[in-house]
KELUM-9470 format. One record per residue (C-alpha): x, y, z; residue in one letter. Coordinates in pm, whole numbers. Layout:
# residues N
X, Y, Z, A
...
This chain:
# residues 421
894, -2444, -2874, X
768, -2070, -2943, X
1027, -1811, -2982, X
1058, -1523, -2825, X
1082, -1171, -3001, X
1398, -1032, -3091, X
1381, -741, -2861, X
1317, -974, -2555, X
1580, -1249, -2644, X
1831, -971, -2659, X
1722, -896, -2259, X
1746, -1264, -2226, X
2109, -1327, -2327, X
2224, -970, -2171, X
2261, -914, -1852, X
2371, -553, -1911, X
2036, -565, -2052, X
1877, -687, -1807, X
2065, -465, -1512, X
1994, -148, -1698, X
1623, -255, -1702, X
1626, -302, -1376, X
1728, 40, -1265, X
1538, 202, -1540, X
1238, 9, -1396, X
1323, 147, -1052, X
1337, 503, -1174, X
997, 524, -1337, X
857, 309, -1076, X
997, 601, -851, X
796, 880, -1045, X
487, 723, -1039, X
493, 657, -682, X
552, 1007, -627, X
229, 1098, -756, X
43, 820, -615, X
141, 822, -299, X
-58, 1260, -317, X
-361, 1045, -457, X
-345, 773, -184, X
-360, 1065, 64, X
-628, 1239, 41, X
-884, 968, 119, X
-678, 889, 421, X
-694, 1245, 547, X
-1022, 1385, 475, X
-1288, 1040, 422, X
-1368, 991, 731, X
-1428, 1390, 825, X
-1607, 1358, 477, X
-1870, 1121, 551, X
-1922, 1272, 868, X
-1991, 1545, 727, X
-2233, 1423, 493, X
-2426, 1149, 732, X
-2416, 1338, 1070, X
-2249, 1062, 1289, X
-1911, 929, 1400, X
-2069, 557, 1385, X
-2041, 523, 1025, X
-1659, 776, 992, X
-1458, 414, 975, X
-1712, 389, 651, X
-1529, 580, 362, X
-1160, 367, 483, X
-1340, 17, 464, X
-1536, 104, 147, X
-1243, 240, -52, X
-974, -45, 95, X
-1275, -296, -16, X
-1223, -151, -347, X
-864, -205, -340, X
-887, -566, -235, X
-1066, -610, -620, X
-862, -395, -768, X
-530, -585, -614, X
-679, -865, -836, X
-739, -761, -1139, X
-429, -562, -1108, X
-219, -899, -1016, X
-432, -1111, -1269, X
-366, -808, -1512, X
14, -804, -1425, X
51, -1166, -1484, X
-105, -1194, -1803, X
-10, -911, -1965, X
298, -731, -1771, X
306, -475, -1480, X
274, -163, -1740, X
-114, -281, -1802, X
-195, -368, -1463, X
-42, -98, -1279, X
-133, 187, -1533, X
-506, 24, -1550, X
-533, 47, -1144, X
-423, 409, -1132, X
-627, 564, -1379, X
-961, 365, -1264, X
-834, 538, -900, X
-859, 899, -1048, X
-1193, 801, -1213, X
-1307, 717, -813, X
-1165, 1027, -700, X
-1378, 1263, -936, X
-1660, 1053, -852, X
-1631, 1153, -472, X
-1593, 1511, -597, X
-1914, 1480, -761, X
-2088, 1345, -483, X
-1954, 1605, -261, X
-2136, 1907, -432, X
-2457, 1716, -519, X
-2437, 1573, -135, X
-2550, 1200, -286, X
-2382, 978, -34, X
-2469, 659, -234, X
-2233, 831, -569, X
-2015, 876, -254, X
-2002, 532, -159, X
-1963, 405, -516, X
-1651, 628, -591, X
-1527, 542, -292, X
-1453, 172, -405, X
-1373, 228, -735, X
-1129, 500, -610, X
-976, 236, -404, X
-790, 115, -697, X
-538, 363, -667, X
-436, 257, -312, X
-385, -138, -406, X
-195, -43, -741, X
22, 223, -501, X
76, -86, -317, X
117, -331, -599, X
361, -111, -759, X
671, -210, -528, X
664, -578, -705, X
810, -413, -997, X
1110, -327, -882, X
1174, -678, -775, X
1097, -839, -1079, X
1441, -873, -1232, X
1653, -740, -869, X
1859, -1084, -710, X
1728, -1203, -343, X
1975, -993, -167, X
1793, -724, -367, X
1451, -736, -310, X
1341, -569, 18, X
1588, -292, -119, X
1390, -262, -443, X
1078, -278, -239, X
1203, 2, -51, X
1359, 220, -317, X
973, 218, -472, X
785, 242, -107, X
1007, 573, -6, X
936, 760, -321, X
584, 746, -210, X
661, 953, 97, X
728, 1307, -96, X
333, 1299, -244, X
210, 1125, 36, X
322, 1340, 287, X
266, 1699, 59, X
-56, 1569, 11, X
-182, 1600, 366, X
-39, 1899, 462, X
-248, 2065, 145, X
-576, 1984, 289, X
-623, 2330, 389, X
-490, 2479, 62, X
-700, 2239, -133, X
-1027, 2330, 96, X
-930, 2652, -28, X
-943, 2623, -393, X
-1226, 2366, -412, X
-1424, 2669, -184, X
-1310, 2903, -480, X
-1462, 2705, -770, X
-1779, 2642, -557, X
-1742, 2280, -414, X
-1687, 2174, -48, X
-1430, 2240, 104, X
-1343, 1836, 183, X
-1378, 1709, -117, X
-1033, 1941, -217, X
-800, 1660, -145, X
-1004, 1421, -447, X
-909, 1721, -665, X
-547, 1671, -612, X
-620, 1241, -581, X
-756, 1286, -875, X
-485, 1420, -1115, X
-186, 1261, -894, X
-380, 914, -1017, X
-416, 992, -1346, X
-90, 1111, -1380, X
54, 793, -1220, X
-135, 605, -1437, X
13, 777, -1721, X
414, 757, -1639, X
346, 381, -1637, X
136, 369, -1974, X
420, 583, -2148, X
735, 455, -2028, X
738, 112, -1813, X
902, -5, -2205, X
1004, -290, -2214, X
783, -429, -1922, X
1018, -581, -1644, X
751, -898, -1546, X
770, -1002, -1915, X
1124, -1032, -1912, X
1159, -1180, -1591, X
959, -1440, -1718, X
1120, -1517, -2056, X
1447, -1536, -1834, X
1270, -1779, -1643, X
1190, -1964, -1898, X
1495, -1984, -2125, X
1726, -2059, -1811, X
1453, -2370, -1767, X
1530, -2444, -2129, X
1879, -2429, -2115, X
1889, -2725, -1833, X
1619, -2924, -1949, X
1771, -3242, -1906, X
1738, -3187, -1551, X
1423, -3297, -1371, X
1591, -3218, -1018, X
1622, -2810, -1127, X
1250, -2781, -1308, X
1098, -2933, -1013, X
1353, -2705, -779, X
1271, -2424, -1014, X
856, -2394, -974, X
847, -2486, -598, X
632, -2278, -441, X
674, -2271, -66, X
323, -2248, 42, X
503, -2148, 400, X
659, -1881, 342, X
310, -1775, 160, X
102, -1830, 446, X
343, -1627, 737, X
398, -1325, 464, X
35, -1284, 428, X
-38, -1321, 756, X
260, -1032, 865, X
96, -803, 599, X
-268, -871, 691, X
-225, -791, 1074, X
1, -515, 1011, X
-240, -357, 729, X
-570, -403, 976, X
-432, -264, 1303, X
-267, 78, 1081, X
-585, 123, 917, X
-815, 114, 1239, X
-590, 324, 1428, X
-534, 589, 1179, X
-888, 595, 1065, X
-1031, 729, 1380, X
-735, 935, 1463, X
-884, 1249, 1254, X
-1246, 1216, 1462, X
-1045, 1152, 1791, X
-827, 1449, 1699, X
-1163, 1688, 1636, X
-1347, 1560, 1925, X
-1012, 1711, 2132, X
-1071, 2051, 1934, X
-795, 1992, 1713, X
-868, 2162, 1353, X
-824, 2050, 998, X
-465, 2171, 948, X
-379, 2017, 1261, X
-519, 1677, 1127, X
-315, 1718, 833, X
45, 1752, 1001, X
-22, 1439, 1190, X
-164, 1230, 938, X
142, 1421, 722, X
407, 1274, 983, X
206, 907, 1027, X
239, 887, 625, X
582, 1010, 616, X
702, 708, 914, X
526, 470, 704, X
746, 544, 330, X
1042, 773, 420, X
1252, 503, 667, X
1182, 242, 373, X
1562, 255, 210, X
1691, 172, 576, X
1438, -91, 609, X
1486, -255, 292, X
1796, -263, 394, X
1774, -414, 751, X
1532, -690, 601, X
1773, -790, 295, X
2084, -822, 567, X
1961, -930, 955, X
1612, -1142, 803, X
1307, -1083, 720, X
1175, -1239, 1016, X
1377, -1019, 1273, X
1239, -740, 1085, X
854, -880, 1102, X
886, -919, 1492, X
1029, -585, 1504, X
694, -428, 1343, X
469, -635, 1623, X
645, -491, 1860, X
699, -104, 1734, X
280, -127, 1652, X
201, -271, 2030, X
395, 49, 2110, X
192, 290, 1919, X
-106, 77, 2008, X
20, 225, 2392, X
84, 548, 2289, X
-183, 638, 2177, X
-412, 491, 2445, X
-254, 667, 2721, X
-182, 994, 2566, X
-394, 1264, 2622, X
-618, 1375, 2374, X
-507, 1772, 2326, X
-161, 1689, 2305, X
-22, 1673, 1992, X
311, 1578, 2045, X
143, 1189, 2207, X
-99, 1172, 1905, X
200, 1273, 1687, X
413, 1026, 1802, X
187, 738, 1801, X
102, 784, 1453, X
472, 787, 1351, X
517, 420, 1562, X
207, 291, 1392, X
353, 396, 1014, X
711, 288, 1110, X
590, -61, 1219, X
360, -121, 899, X
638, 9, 718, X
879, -288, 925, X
578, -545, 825, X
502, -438, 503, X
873, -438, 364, X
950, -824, 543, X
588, -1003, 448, X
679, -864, 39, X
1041, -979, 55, X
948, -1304, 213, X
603, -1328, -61, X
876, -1290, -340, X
1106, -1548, -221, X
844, -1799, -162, X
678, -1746, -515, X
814, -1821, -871, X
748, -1605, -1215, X
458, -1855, -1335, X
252, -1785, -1024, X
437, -1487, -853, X
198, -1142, -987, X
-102, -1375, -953, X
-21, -1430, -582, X
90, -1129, -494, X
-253, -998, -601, X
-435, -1251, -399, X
-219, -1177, -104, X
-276, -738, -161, X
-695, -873, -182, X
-639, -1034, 175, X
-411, -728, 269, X
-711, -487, 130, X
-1022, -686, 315, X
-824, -689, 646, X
-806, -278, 596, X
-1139, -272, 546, X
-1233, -460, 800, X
-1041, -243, 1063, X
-1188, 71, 889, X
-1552, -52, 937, X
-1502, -177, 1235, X
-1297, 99, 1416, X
-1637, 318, 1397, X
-1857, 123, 1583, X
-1558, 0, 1818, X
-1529, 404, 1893, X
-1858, 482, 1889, X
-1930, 182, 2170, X
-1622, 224, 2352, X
-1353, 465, 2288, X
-1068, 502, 2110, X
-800, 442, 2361, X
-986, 90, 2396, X
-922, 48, 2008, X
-554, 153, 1952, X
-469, -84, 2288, X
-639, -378, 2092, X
-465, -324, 1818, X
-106, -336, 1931, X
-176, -638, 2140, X
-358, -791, 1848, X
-52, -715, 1624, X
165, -966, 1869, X
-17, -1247, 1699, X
229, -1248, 1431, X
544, -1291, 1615, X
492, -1672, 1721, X
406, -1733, 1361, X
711, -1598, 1214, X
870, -1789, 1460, X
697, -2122, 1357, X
796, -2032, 981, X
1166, -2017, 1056, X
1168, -2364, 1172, X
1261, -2628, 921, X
């Protein structure tokens, strides 16, 4: 039997160690989020105005969304596969720093106006938005059950001060991009750019010692130390394919009706003679509903259920899915509002589908799935970016935010299914 270093045996048999890692984890999990969540923001606010821009038509605005959550949905793997092999530092600090590479590629396509760079950056960038999202595994690597949609949380909310500064500097950014001679949309990649890198960094320097990797040799040695047990290995590597299935499923719907909705919310917005900074407040508040309740929702999942929680985010996105139908197009206060219900009820799914991936997964296969889950989560964003275009563009878009809330009632019957034994 191999040993283990003497570094990580002394996490092993400590659990002072162990809950001093834990909150260290948190912490620098905390800063990097920070400056994700300003990278994560700019392609949200400014991609679709950005390859309208550059192509001439509102057909192909869902196009920048899909191609940069396609990106993701690779990334998420390589960043799981990365994770499990190696430990969250490489995975996640890989992710982020391939993000900011994206993000000065879409710069760079801005001022020479070559939408196929533009295209290209635009997936690569979307590494930074599955690592943003892969990051809140890390703080549940070594937190108990009745910790984990808190930890989730406490990583999800720090997100919400970059995320929602990075919006409302769309106009400052247009500003200084105009002042060193590059357009004016392509401002927000500056900022994505450094946030990414610097995200990547934080994790590179100090996610020492790496929580995954000793979460795993815990796993391990407490296997050890009962070896004579069949009944707790077989108990301990159950994987309860279940519980898989229904937390995908809660983050997939959740992730494709936000993403459709929000995409064409900036072209809906300017078609209703709403300007840039405008934009940026709402998209601002929509980001801000769907990180800043997260402590109260990690909360609410770890004590009344996760699947109470998931219902609660098909209902709260049929809501917005309403809202924003009905509402009329110049008023900001309907268009503000919806956006807030569609962020609080990904935030509702998002938060309940992780908890319940975590407690149906074990350390030998748990950062591998999670990245295959975050690819399905990914394609289904993409696929409600790419399609929200052409669903505008043949219809409008009250038609697309009503199909999306009804859509998002799939889910509840299947969390309901998944709670019967």
């Amino acid at each position: 039997m191999e040993s283990q270093p003497e570094w990580l045996q002394a996490y092993v048999e400590s659990p002072e160690k162990q809950k001093a890692l834990y909150k260290r984890t948190l912490l620098i999990v905390v800063l990097s989020q920070i400056f994700g969540g300003a990278g994560l923001a700019a392609g949200i606010t400014v991609g679709a105005l950005l390859a309208k821009d550059m192509l001439g038509t509102d057909i192909v605005a869902g196009l920048p969304i899909a191609l940069f959550t396609l990106g993701s949905a690779g990334a998420a793997l390589v960043v799981g596969r990365l994770s499990q092999r190696y430990g969250r530092r490489a995975g996640l600090a890989s992710g982020f720093l391939t993000g900011g590479i994206g993000a000065i590629g879409v710069i760079i396509a801005a001022v020479t106006d070559n939408i196929f760079l533009l295209f290209a950056a635009l997936l690569i960038y979307g590494a930074g938005s599955a690592t943003n999202l892969q990051a809140r595994y890390a703080g549940t690597d070594l937190a108990s059950a009745k910790q984990r949609a808190t930890a989730v949380s406490i990583a999800m909310v720090s997100t919400t001060f970059g995320a929602v500064a990075g919006p409302n500097l769309v106009e400052a950014m247009g500003e200084f991009a105009l002042s060193i001679g590059v357009p004016a949309l392509s401002g927000p990649f500056i900022l994505a750019a450094a946030a990414y890198i610097v995200a990547g960094l934080v994790l590179l320097i100090f996610l020492r010692p790496d929580p995954f990797v000793v979460a795993r040799a815990i796993a391990v040695a407490e296997r050890n130390a009962k070896v004579s047990s069949p009944d707790y290995v077989e108990e301990e590597l159950v994987t309860d394919k279940r519980g898989i299935g229904v937390a995908a499923l809660i983050m997939v719907l959740t992730q494709m009706v936000m993403v459709a909705i929000m995409t064409m919310t900036p072209v809906h917005m300017g078609s209703h003679g709403h300007d840039l900074s405008a934009v940026g407040m709402v998209i601002g508040f929509h980001i801000g509903a769907m990180y800043l309740p997260s402590l109260l929702t990690g909360v609410l999942v770890d004590k009344i259920g996760r699947a109470t929680m998931a219902v609660a985010s098909g209902v709260t996105l049929l809501a917005s899915g309403v809202m924003a139908a009905v509402g009329p197009g110049e008023s900001m206060l309907w268009i503000t509002l919806a956006l807030i219900l569609l962020g609080l009820g990904w935030n509702f799914g998002l938060i309940s589908g992780t908890a319940l991936l975590v407690d149906a997964t074990n350390p030998n296969n748990r950062a591998k799935m999670q990245g295959t889950v975050d690819v399905m989560v990914a394609l289904s964003g993409a696929s409600g970016g790419m399609l929200s275009g052409m669903v505008v563009a043949n219809s409008s878009f009250a038609f697309l935010s009503m199909a999306g809330g009804v859509l998002s009632l799939v889910l509840i019957p299947f969390v309901i299914w998944s709670n019967k034994k």
